[in-house]
N, C-alpha and C positions, 0 to 999 in steps of 0.2 A: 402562514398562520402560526404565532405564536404559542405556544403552550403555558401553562398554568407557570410552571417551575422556568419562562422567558427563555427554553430553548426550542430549537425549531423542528415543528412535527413533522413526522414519516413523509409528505405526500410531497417535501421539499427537501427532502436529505437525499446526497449522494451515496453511491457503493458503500458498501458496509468494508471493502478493503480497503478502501481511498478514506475512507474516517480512522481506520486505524494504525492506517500509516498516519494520518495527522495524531493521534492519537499516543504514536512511540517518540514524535519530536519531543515529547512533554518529560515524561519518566517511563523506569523501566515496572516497577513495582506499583499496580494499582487493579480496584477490584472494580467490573464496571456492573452495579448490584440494579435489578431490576426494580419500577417501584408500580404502584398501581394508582392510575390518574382517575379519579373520580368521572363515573358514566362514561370513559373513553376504552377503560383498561390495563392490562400491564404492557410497559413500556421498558426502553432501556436508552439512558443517554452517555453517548457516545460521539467525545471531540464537539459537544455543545449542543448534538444532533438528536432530536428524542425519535426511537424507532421501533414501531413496535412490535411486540417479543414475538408474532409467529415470525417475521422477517429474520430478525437474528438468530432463532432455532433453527430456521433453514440454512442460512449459512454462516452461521459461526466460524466451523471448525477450517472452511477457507479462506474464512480473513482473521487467521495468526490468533483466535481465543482459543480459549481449554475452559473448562467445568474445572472452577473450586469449590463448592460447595451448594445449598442449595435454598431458598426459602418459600414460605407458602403464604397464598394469600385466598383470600375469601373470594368463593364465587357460588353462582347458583346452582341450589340443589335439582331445579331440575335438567339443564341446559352444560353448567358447566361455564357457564360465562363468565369472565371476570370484568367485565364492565356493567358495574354497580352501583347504583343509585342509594346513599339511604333516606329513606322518608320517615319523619315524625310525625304523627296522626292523632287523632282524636280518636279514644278507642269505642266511643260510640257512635257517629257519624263516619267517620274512617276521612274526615278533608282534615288539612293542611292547616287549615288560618291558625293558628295557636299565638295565644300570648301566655307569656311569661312572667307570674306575680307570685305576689310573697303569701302565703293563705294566711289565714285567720281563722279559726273555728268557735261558732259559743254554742258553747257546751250545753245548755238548757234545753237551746232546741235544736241545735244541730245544724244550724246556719252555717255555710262556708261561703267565701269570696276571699279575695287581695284586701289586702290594707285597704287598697283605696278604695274599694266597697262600704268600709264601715264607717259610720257618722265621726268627728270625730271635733274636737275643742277647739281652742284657739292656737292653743301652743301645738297642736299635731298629734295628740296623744289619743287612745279609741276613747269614745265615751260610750258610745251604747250601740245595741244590736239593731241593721236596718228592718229585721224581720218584724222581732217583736217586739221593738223599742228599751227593752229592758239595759239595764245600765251595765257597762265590761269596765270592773273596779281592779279584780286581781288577774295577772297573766299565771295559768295554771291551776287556777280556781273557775275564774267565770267563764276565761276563753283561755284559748291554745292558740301557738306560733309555728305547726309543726315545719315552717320550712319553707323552698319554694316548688312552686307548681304549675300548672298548665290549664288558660281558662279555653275553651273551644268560642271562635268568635261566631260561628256559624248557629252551633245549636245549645249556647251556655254552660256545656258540663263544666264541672270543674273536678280535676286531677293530678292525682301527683305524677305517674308513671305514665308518658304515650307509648302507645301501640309503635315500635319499630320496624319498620321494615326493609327489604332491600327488594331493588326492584335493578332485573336486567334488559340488557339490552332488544332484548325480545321482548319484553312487560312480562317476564315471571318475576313473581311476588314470592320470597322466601324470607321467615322470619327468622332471629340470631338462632333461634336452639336449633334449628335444622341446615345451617348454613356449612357449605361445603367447604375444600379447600381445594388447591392446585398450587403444586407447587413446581418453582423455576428458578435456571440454578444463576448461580454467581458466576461471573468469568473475571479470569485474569489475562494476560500478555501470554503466550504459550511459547516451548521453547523455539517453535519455527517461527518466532519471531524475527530471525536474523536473516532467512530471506526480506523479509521487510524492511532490516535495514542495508540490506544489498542494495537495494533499490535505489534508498536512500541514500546512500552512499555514490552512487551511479548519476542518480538528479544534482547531489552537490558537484560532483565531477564536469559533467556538462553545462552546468550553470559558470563554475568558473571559465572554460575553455570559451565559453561563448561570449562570454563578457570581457577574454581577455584577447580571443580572434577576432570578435566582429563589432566590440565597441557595443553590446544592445542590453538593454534593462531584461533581466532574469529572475521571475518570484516563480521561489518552490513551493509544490502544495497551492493554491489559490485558491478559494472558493468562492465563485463568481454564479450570482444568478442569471439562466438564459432566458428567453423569450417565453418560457414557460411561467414560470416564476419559480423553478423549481432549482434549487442550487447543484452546483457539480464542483469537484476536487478536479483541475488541472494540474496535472505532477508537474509540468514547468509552463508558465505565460511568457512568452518573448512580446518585449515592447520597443520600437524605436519609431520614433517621429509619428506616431499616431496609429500603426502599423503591428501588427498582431501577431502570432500563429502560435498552436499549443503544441506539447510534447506531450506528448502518453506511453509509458512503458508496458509493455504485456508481456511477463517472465515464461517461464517453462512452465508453470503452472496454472495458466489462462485458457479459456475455452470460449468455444463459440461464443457462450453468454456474456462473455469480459468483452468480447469483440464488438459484439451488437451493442453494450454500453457506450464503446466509445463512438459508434455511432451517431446513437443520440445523442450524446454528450456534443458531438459538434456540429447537429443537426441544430440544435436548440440554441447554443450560442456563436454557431455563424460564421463560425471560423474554422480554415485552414489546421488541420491535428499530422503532425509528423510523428508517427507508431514508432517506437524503436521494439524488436518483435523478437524471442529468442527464433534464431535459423530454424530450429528445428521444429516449430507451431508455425513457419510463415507460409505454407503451401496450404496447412488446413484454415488458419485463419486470414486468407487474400480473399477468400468465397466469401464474407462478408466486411471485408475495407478491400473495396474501389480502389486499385491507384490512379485511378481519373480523380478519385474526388479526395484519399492519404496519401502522403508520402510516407512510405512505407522501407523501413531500412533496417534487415535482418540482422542480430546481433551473433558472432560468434563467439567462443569461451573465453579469446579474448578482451573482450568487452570494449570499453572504450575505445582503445587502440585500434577496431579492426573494424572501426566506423567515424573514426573522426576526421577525416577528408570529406565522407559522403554528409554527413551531420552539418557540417558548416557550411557546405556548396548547398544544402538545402533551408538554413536556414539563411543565407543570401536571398535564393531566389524569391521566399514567402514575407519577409519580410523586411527585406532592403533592395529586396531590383522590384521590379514593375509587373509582378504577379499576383500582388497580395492584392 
């Protein structure tokens, strides 16, 4: 489902760290400002992803943002919502139908309508009042222009000013003078950004060695819809001859719940995920990755170096010998 502003809504965006690692390939200096999408709420887009703001206030501060500042936006006074409707009304019937005309007033008797209500010549100019036939000779003397207005198609009234209101997500009706705020902060890149380009720096690493040992197509970052419809951020895609398997990193700062992401992540798109996992989370996080169903290969401080035997003999097996 697209959204308003043609980025793609909460219900199909991946990890909120997997968007902001795509996020720092871009620059290093930028504000990701929240906005408020008419009758949905406030949102925040992210790497093209719209998400919305309780998700990101739940985990911001572990996918690499920091609070710059802050802004508010209108919600309702009784509830607290910000998913807001506004409605213009007829302030005597309280419906919707409204048209939009240029008023006319004469003055004698008090007539009002639109232009196009009142009689008028050949050349288009007013000639006289439909009320009481009398003739509209001067503007400012016979009749007034005061402007435009709002005729009610339902019950005729005619005015200048509709009834506004805002209506939430629960149908409470809160008009502007009593209309609340809430407000929510701005982020930027935070300085623990540089684990995130550790990472980064790690995916480019293994992306060359693989493309330069085993001959196989390597895209970092992917975003690739699964069976769901629902997109995911694969840190590395391995491709050769039609043949598949993903990499997923999980640093020293990943937990159960990072775990169970990649889960479904490869539950949903059907493919073989080889974990690269720090040593020191891979005893707590094996209780939920299977090595019947990852290949799972514990990193230590030396990094690269002190997995790249196991790395290539595993990315043979899944997607050049006869397992994939």
């Amino acid at each position: 489902m697209k959204s308003v502003e043609g980025t793609v809504a909460m219900r199909e965006s991946p990890a909120m760290k997997d968007l902001v690692l795509l996020l720092s390939r871009e620059r290093d200096e930028q504000e990701i400002t929240p906005v408020q999408v008419p009758g949905l709420g406030v949102y925040y887009t992210i790497a093209g992803f719209q998400i919305q703001a309780g998700s990101v206030l739940k985990h911001y501060s572990e996918a690499f943002l920091e609070v710059k500042r802050y802004v508010s936006f209108p919600s309702c006074s009784t509830c607290g919502s910000t998913s807001l409707r506004l409605e213009v009304l007829c302030p005597s019937c309280r419906q919707s139908d409204l048209l939009r005309i240029d008023l006319v007033v004469h003055y004698e008797c008090g007539y009002m309508d639109g232009v196009e209500g009142f009689v008028r010549d050949s050349q288009g100019l007013l000639e006289k009042c439909p009320k009481c036939g009398k003739s509209l000779k001067r503007v400012g003397i016979d009749y007034g222009r005061p402007g435009l207005g709002f005729k009610c198609q339902l019950c005729g009234v005619i005015f200048q000013y509709p009834l506004t209101i805002l209506r939430c997500d629960k149908d409470h009706l809160t008009t502007l003078d009593k209309i609340s705020v809430e407000r929510y902060p701005v982020f930027t890149l935070s300085k623990d950004l540089q684990k995130a380009r550790t990472i980064l720096g790690l995916l480019e690493k293994i992306r060359a060695e693989l493309e330069r040992g085993l001959n196989v197509e390597v895209e970092i970052l992917k975003v690739i819809k699964g069976r769901s419809k629902m997109a995911h951020v694969v840190h590395a895609l391995i491709r050769s001859d039609g043949k598949v398997a993903a990499i997923e990193i999980l640093d020293e700062g990943s937990d159960i719940s990072e775990a169970m992401g990649v889960v479904s992540k490869a539950v949903d798109l059907g493919m073989h995920f080889i974990v690269i996992l720090d040593q020191k989370k891979a005893s707590e996080l094996r209780k939920v990755l299977n090595p019947d169903y990852f290949t799972l290969i514990p990193m230590r401080e030396r990094g690269l170096e002190s997995i790249r035997d196991l790395l290539l003999e595993s990315v043979y097996t899944f997607v050049l010998g006869k397992k994939v």
